[in-house]
N, C-alpha and C positions, 0 to 999 in steps of 0.2 A: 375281403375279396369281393370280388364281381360276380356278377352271374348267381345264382340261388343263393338264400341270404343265410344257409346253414349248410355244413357239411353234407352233401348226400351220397349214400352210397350208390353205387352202378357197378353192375359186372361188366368186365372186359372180354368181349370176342375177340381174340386175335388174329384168328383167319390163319389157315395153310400157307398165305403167299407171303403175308407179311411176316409169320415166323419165320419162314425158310428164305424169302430174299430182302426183304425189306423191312426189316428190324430198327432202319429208325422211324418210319413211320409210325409204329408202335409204341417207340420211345414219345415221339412229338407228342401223340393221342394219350399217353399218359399225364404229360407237360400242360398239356389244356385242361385237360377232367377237373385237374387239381388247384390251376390256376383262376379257374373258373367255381369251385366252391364244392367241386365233386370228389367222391374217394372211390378211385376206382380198385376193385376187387378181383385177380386173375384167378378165377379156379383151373386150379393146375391140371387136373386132369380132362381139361375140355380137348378135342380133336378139330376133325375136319367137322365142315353142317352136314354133309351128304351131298352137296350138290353136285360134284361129277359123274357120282354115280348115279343119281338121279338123272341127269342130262342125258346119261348113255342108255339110260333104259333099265337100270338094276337096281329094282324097286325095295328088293328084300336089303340088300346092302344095303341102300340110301334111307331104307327107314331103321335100323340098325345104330348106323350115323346118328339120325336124327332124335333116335331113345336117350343116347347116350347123350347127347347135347342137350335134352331136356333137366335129365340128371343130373347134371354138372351144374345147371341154369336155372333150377328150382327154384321158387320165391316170389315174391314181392318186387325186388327191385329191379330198376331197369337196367337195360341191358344194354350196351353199347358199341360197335364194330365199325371200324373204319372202312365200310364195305358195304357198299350200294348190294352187290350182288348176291353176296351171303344171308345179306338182309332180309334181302325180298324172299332167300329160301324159304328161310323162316316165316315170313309173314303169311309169303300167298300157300309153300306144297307141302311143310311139314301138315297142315290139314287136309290135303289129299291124303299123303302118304298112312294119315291115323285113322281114315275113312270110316272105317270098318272094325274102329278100337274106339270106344266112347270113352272110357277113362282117361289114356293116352288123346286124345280130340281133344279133352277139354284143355288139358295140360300143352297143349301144342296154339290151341287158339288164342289161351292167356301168354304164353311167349311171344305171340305174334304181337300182341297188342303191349307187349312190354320191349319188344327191341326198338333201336331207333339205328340207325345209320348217324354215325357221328355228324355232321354236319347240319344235320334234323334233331339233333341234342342240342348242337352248338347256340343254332339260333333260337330253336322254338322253348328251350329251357333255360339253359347259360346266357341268353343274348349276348353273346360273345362278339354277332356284329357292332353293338352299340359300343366296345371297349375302346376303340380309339386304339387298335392294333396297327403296330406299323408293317411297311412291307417296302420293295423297292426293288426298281427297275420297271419292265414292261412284264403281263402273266394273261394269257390266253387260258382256254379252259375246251379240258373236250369232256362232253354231257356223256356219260357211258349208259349202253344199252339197258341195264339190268337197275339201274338208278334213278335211271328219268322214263322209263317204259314201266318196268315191272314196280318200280317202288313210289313213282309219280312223285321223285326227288328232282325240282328244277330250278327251283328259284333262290333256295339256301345256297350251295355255293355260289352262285352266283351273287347273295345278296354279300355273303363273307368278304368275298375277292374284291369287292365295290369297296367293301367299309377300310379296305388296307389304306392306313396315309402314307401318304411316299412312293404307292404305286401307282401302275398306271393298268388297268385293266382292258385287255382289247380283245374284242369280239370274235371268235370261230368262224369264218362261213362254215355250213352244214356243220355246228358240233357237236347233232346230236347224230350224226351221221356214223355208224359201226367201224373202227378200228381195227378189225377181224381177228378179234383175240376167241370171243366164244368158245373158252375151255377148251372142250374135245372137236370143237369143230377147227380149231388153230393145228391139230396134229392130225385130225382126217381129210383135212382140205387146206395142203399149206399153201399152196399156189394161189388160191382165192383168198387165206387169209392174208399173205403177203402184201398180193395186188390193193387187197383194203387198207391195210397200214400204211402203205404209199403214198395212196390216196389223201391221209389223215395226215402224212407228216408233210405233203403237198401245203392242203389247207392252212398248216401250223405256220409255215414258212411263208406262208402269202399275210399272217398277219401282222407279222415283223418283230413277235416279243422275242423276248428273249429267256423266257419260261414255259413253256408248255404245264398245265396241273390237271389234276381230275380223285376223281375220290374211290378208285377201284384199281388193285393193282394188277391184274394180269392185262387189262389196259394201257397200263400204263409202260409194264415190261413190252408188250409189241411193240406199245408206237416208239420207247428207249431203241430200242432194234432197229426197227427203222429209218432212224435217226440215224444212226451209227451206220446202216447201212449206206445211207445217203451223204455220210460225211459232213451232218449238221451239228452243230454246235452248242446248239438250242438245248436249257435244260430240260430234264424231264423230271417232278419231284410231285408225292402225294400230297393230295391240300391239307392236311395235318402238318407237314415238313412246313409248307409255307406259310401254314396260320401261326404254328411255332415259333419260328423266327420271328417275329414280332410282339413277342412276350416282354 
């Protein structure tokens, strides 16, 4: 196989959105791990990270979350989620949230430093860009907040969607620009988050692909919405889905 030149193992985060709506992207992200020389591992009892509760204010719950997702994620090995935004919980707030627990801190800092965001595995471990992946048609990319702000994830997809043969990769204006999904800000303020999906599926349609991608999916579910609202055509599919197809 390609990519790490012996089996390794990685745990699987699967994230709340992709088990509950987007289950093949989970599938796809299992498709690569494996193709690419890794054995990925689901602890079954893993949940949500805490992070809506954490966004709204509800410290005790979201560190609760975040015990238990330690639990689950003990160890040595890395960690992996197809999830800019999950990611960044874990890296930058489960260490707030342990602030004031030095055991749990440490245990919370070495998670940080052992998850990766799938696409920060793909290339910087798997070189998955170097495989000679195919792809096809046209695929735009919108940069999501929590992935390129919080996790200073920007140039890996971007480096992925270049290496596809067959496709044709065309540029966002503004796409690191907000989509207005923002968890609880998308059900406290639907009318602004609306107005900014508009916006996004605006931009998407000014580039002429025919795929829209991104690597977060409550991102991804807006701008799908918007889409749909606007009577566009345009796919919308996680970068996992599309790095897959080219196995």
């Amino acid at each position: 196989r390609e990519g790490v030149s012996s089996p390794m193992r990685v745990l699987l985060f699967g994230t709340c959105l992709v088990d509950t709506f987007f289950p093949e992207a989970g599938e796809a992200t299992v498709r690569l791990l494996r193709r690419f020389g890794a054995e990925p591992v689901f602890p079954k009892g893993q949940t949500c990270c805490g992070q809506p509760a954490f966004n709204a204010g509800y410290e005790a719950q979201a560190r609760a979350a975040a015990e238990h997702f330690l639990w689950e994620f003990d160890g040595d090995d890395p960690i992996v989620t197809p999830s800019g935004s999950c990611a960044a919980m874990v890296k930058h707030h489960y260490p707030r949230l342990f602030r004031d627990d030095p055991k749990r801190l440490a245990k919370a800092k070495r998670a940080g430093e052992r998850i990766y965001e799938l696409t920060q595995f793909l290339v910087h471990v798997a070189k998955a860009h170097e495989a000679g992946l195919r792809g096809k048609g046209t695929v735009t990319y919108h940069a999501s907040c929590h992935l390129s702000r919080s996790l200073g994830v920007r140039e890996e997809p971007l480096t992925l969607l270049s290496s596809l043969k067959g496709a044709t990769f065309l540029p966002m204006p503004d796409a690191a620009r907000c989509c207005g999904f923002g968890g609880t800000f998308m059900a406290k303020l639907p009318e602004i988050s609306c107005a900014l999906a508009d916006e996004k599926a605006a931009s998407i349609e000014a580039t002429g692909a025919d795929t829209v991608t991104g690597c977060d999916s409550g991102c991804l579910m807006n701008i799908a919405d918007a889409m749909r609202r606007r009577g566009t055509k345009i796919r919308v599919a996680h970068i996992a889905q599309l790095l897959a197809e080219g196995l």
